[in-house]
N, CA, C and O atoms as a Tinker XYZ file with bonds, in Angstrom:
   360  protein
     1  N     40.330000  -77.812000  -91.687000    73     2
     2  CA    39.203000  -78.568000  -91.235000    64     1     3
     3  C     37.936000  -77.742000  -91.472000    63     2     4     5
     4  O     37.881000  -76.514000  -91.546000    81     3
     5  N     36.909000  -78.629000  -91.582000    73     3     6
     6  CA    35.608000  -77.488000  -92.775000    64     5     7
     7  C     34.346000  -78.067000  -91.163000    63     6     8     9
     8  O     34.017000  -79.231000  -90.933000    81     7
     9  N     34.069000  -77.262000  -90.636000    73     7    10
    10  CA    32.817000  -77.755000  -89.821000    64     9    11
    11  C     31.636000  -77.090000  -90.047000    63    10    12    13
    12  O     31.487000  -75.878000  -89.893000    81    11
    13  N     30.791000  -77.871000  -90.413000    73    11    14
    14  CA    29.363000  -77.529000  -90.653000    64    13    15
    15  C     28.446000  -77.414000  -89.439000    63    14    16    17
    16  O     28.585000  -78.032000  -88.383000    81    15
    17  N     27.265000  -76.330000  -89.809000    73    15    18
    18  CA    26.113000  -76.358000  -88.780000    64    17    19
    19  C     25.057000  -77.102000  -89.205000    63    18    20    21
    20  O     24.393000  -76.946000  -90.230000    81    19
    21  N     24.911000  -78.158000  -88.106000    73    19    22
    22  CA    23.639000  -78.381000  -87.888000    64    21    23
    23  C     22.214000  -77.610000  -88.099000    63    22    24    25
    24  O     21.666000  -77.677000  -86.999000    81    23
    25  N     21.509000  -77.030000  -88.848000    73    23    26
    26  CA    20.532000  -76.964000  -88.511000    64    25    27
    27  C     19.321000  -77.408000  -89.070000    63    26    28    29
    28  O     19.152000  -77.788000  -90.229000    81    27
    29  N     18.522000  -77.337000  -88.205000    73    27    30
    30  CA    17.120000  -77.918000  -88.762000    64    29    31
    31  C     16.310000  -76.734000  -90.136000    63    30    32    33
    32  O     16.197000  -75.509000  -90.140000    81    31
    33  N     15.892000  -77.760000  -91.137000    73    31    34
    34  CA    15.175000  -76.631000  -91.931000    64    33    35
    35  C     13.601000  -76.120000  -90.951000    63    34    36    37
    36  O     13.011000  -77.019000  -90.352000    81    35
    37  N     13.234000  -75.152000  -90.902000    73    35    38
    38  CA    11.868000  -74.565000  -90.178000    64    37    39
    39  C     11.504000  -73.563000  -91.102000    63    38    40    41
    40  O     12.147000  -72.574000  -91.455000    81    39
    41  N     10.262000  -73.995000  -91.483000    73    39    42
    42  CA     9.331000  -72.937000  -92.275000    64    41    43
    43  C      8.743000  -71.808000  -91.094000    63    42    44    45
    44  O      8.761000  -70.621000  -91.419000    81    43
    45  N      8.379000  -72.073000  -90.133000    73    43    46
    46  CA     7.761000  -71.947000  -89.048000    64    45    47
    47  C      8.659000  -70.418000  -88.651000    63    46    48    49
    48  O      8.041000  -69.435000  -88.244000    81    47
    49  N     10.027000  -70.406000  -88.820000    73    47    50
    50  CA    10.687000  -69.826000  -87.959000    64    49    51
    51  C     10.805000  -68.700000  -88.968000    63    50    52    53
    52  O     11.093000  -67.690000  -88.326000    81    51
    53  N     10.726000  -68.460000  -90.074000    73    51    54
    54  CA    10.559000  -67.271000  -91.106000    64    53    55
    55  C      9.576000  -67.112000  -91.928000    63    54    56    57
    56  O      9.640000  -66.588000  -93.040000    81    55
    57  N      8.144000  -67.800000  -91.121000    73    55    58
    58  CA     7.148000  -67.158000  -91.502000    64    57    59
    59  C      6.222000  -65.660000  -90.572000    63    58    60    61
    60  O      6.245000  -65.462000  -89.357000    81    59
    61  N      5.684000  -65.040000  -91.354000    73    59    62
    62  CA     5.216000  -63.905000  -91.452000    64    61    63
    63  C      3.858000  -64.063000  -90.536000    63    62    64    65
    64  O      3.184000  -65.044000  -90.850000    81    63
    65  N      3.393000  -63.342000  -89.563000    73    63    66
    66  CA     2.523000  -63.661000  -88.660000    64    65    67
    67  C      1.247000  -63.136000  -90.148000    63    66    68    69
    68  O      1.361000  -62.302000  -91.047000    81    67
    69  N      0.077000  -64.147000  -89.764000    73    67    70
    70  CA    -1.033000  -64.129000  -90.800000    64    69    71
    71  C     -1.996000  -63.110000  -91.208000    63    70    72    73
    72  O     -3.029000  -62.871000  -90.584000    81    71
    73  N     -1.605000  -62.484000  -92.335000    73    71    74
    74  CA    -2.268000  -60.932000  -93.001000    64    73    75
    75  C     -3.461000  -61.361000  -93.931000    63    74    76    77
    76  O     -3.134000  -62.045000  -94.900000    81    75
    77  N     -4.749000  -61.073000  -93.790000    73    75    78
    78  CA    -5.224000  -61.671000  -94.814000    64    77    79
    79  C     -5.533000  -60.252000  -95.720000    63    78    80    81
    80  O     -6.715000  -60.135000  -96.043000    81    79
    81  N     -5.021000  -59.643000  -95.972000    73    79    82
    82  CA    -4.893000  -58.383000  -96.586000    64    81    83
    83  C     -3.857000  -58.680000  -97.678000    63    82    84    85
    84  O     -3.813000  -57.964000  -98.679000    81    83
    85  N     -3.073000  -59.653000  -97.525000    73    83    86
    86  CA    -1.746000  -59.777000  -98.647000    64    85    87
    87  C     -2.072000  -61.100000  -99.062000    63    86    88    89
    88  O     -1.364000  -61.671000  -99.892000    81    87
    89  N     -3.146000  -61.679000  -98.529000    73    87    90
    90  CA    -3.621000  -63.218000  -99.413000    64    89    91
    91  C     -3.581000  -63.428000 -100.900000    63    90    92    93
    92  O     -3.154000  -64.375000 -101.561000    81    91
    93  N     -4.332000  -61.905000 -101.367000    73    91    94
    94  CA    -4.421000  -61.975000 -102.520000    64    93    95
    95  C     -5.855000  -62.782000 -102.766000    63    94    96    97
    96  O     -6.383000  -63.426000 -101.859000    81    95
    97  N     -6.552000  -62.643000 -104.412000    73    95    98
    98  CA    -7.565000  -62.930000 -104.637000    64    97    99
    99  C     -7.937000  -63.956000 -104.318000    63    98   100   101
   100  O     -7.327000  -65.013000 -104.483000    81    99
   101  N     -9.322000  -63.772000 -103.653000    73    99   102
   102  CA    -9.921000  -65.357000 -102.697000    64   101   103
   103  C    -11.430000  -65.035000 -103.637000    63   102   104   105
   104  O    -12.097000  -64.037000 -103.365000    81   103
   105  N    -11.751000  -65.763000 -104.477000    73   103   106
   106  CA   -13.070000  -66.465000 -104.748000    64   105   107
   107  C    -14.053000  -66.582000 -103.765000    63   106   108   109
   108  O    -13.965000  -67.598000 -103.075000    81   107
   109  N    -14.946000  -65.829000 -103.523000    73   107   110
   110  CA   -16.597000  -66.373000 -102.838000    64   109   111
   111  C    -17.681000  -66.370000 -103.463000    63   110   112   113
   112  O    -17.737000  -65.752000 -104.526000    81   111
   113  N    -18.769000  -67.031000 -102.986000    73   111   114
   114  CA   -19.892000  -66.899000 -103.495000    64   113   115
   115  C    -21.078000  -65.363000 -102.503000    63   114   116   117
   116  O    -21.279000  -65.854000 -101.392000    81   115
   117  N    -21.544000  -64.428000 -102.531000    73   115   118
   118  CA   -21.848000  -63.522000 -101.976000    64   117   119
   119  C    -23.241000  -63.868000 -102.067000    63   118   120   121
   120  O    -23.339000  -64.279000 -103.223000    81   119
   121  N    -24.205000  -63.934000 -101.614000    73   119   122
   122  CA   -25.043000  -63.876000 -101.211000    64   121   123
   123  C    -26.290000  -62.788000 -101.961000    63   122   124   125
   124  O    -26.295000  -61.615000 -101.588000    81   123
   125  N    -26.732000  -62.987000 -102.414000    73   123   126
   126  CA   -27.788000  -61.743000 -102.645000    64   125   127
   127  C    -27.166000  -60.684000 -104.292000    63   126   128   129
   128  O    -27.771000  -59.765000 -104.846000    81   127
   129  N    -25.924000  -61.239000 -104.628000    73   127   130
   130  CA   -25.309000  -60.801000 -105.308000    64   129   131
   131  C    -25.030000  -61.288000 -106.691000    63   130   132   133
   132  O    -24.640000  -62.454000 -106.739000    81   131
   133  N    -25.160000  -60.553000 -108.009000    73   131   134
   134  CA   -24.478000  -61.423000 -109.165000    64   133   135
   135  C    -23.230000  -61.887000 -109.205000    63   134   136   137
   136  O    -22.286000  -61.154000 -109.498000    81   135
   137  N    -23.073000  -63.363000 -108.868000    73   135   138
   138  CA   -22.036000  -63.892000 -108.828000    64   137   139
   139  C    -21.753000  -64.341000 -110.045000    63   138   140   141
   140  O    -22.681000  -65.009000 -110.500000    81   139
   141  N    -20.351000  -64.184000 -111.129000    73   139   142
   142  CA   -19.657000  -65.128000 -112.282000    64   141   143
   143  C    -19.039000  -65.895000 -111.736000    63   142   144   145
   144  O    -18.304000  -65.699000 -110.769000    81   143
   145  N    -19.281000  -66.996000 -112.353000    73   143   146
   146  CA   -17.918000  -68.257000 -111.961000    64   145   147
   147  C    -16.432000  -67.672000 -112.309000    63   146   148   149
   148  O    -16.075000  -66.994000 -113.273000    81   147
   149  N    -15.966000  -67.983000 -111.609000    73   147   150
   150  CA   -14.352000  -67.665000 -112.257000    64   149   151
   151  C    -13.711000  -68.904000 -112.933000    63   150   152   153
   152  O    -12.502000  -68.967000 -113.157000    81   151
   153  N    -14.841000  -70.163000 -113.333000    73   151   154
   154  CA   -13.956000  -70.803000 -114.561000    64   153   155
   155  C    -14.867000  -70.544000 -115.819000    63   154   156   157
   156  O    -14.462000  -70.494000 -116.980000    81   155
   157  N    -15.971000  -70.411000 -115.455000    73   155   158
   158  CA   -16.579000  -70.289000 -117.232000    64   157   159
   159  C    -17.591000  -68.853000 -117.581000    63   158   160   161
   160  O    -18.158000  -68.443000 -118.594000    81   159
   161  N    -17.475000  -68.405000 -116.270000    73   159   162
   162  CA   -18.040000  -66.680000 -116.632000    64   161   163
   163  C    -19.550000  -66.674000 -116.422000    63   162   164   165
   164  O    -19.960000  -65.560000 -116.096000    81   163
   165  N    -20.633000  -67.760000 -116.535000    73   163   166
   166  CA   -21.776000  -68.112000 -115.784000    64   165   167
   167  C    -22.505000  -67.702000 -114.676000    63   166   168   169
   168  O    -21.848000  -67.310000 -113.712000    81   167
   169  N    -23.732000  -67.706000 -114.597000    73   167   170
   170  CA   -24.041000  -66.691000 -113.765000    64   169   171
   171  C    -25.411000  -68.055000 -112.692000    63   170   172   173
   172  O    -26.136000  -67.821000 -111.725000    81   171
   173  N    -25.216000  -69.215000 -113.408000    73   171   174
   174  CA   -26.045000  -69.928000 -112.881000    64   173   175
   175  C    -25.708000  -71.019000 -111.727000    63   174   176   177
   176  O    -25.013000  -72.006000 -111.968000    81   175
   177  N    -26.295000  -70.736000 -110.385000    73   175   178
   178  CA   -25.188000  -71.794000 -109.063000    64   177   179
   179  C    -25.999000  -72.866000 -108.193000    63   178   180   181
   180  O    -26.819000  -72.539000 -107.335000    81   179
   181  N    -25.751000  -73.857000 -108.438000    73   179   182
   182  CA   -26.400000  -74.312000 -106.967000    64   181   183
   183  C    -26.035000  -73.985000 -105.973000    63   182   184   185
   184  O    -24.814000  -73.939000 -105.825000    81   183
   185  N    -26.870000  -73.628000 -104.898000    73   183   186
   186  CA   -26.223000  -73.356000 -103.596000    64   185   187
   187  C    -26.187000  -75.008000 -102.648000    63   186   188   189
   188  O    -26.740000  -75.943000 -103.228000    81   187
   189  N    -25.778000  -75.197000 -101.753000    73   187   190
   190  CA   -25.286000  -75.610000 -100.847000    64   189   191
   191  C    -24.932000  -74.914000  -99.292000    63   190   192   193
   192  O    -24.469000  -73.786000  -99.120000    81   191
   193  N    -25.236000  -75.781000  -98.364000    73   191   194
   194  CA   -25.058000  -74.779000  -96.596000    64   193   195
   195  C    -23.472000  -74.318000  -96.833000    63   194   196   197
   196  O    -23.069000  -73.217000  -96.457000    81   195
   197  N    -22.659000  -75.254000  -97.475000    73   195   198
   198  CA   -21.224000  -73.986000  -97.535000    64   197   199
   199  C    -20.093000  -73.760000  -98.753000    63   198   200   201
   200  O    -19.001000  -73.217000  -98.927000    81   199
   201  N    -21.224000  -74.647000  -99.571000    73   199   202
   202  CA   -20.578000  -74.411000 -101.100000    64   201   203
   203  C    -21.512000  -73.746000 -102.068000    63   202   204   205
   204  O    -22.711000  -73.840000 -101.802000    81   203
   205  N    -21.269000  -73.292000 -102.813000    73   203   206
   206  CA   -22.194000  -72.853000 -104.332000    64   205   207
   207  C    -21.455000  -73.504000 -105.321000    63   206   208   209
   208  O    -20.286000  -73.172000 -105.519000    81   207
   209  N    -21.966000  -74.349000 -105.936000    73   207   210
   210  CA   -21.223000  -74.639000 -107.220000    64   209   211
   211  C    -21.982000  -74.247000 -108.507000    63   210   212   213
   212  O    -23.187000  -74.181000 -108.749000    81   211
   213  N    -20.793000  -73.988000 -109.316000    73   211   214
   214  CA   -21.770000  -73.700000 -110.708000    64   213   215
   215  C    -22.479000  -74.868000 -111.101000    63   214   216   217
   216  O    -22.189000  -75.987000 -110.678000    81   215
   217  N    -23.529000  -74.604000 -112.008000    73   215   218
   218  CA   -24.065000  -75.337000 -112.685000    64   217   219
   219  C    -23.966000  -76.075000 -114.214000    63   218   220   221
   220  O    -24.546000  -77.097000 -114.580000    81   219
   221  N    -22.909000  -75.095000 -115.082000    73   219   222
   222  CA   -22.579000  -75.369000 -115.771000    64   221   223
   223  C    -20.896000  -76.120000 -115.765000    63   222   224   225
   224  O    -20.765000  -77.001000 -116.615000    81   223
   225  N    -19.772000  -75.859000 -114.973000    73   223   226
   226  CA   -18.814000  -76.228000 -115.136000    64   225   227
   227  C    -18.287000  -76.996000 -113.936000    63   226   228   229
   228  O    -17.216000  -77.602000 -113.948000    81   227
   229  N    -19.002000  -76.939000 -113.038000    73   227   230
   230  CA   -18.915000  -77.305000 -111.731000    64   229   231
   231  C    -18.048000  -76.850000 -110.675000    63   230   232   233
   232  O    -17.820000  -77.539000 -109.680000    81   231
   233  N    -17.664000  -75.952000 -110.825000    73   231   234
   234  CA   -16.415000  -74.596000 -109.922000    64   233   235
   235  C    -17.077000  -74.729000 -108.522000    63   234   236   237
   236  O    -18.173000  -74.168000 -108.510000    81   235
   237  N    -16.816000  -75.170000 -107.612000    73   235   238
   238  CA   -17.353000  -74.568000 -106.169000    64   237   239
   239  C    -16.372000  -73.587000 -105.832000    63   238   240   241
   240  O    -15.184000  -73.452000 -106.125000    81   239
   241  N    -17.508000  -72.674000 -104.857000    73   239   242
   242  CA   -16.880000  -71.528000 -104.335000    64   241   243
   243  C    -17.275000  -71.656000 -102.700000    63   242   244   245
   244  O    -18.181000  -72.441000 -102.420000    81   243
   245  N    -16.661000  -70.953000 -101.682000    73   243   246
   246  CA   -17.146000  -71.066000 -100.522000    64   245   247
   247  C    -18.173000  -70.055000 -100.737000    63   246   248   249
   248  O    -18.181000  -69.338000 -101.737000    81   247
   249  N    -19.367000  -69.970000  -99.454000    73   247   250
   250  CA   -19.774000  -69.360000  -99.284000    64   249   251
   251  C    -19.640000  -68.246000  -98.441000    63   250   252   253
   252  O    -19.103000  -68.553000  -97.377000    81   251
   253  N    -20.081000  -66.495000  -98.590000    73   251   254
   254  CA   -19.154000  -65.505000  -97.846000    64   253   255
   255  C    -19.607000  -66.014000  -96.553000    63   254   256   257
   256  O    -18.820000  -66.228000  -95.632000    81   255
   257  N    -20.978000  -66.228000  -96.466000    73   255   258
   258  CA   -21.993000  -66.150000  -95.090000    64   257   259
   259  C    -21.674000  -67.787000  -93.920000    63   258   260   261
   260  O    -22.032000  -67.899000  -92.748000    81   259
   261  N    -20.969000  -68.758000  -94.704000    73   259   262
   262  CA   -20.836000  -70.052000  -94.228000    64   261   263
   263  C    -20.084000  -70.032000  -92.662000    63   262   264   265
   264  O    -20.271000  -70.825000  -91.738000    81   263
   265  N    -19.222000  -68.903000  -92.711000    73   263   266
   266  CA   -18.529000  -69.406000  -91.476000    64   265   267
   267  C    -19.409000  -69.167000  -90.123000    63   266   268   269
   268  O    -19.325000  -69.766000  -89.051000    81   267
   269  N    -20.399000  -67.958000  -90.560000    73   267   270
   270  CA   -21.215000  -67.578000  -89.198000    64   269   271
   271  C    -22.581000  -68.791000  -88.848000    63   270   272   273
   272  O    -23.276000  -68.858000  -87.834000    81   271
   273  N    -22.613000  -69.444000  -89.791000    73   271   274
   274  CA   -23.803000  -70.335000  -89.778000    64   273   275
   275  C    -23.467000  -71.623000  -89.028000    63   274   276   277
   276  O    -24.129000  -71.855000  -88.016000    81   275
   277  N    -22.392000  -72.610000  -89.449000    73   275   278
   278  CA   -21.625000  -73.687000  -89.621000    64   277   279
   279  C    -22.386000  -74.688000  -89.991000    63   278   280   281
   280  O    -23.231000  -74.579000  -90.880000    81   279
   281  N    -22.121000  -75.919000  -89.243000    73   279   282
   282  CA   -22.468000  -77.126000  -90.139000    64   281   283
   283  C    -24.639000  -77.546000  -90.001000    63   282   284   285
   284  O    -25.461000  -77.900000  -90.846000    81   283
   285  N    -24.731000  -77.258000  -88.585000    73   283   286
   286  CA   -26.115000  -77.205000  -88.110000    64   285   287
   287  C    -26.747000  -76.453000  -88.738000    63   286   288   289
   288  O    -26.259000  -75.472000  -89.299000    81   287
   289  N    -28.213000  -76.836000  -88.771000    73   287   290
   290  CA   -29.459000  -75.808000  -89.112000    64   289   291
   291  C    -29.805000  -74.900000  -88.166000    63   290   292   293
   292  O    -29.950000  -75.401000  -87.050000    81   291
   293  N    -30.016000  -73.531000  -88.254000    73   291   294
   294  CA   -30.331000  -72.511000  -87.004000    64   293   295
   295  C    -31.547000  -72.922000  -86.760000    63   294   296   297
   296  O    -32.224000  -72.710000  -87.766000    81   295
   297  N    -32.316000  -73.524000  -85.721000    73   295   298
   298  CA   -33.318000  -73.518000  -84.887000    64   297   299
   299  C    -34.043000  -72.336000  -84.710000    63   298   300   301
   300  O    -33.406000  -71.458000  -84.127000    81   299
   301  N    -35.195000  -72.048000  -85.042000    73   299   302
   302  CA   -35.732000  -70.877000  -84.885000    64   301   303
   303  C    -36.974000  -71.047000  -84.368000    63   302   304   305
   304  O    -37.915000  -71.630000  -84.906000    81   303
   305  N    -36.931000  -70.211000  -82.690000    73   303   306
   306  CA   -38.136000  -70.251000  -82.064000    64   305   307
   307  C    -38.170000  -70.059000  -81.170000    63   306   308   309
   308  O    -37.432000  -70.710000  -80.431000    81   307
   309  N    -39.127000  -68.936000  -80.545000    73   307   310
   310  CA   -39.336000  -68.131000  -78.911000    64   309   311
   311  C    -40.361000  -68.472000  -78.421000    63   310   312   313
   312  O    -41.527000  -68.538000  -78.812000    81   311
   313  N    -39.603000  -68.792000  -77.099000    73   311   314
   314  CA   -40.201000  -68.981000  -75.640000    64   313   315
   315  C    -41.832000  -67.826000  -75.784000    63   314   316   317
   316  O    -41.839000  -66.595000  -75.796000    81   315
   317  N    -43.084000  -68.802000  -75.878000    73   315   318
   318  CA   -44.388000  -67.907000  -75.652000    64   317   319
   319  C    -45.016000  -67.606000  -77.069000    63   318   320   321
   320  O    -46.129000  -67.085000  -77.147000    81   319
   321  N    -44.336000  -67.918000  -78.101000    73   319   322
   322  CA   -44.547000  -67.270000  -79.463000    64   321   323
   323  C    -45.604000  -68.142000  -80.150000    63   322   324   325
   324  O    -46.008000  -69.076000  -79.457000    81   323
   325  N    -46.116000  -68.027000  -81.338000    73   323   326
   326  CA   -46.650000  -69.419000  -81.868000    64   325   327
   327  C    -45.969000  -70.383000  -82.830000    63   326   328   329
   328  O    -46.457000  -71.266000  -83.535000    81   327
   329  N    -44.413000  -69.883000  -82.633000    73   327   330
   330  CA   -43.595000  -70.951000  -83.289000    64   329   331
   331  C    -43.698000  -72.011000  -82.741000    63   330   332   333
   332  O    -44.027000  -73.081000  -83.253000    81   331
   333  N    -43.303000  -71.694000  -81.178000    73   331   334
   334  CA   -43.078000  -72.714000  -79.777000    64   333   335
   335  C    -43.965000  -72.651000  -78.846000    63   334   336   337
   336  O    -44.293000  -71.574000  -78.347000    81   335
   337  N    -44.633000  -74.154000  -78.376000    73   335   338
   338  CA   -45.154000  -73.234000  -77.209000    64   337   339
   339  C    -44.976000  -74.804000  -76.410000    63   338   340   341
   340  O    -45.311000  -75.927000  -76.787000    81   339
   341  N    -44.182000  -74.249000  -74.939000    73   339   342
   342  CA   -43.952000  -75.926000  -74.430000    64   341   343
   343  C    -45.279000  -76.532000  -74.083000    63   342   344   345
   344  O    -46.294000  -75.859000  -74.260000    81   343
   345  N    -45.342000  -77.569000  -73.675000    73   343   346
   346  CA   -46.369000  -78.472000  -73.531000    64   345   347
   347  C    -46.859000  -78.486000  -71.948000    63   346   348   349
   348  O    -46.181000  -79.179000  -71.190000    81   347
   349  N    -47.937000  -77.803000  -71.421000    73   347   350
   350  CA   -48.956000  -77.406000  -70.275000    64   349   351
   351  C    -48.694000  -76.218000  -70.131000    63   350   352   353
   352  O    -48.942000  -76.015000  -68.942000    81   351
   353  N    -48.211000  -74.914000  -70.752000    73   351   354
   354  CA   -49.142000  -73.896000  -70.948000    64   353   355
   355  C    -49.484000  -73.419000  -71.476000    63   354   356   357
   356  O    -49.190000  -73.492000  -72.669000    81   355
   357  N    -50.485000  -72.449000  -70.946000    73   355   358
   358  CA   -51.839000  -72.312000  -71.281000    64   357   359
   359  C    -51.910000  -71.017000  -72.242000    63   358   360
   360  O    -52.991000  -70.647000  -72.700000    81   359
């Protein structure tokens, strides 16, 4: 008599807690930096709040700086300054 196990397939259960050191090559766009596309070698990008895409081949890349920013515009302006100044004082 041949009895088999039940079990469930789980990816979950022999995966590797998350290294981003062993990711391997991740594409960004850097900021302030000569960036090449990595499809056509180009040096020319539109930017975007969290993409850069090339201009010639159309490759988007993330941006390095995107995650600290997110989707909103930073508001910029202090209490007393002449950016801001609330309304009745003086």
């Amino acid at each position: 008599m041949v009895v088999k196990e039940s079990t469930m397939f789980s990816i979950e259960a022999r995966r590797d807690p998350f290294n981003p050191s062993v990711r391997g090559y991740h594409a960004v766009y850097h900021d302030g930096e000569v960036n090449h596309c990595p499809g056509c070698g180009r040096t020319h990008w539109h930017i975007g709040r969290l993409l850069a895409e090339c201009a010639f081949c159309a490759t988007a890349l993330p941006l390095r700086e995107a995650h600290r920013h997110g989707q909103a515009p930073t508001i910029v302006g202090r209490f007393g300054s002449a950016l801001y100044q609330p309304i009745g004082c003086a």
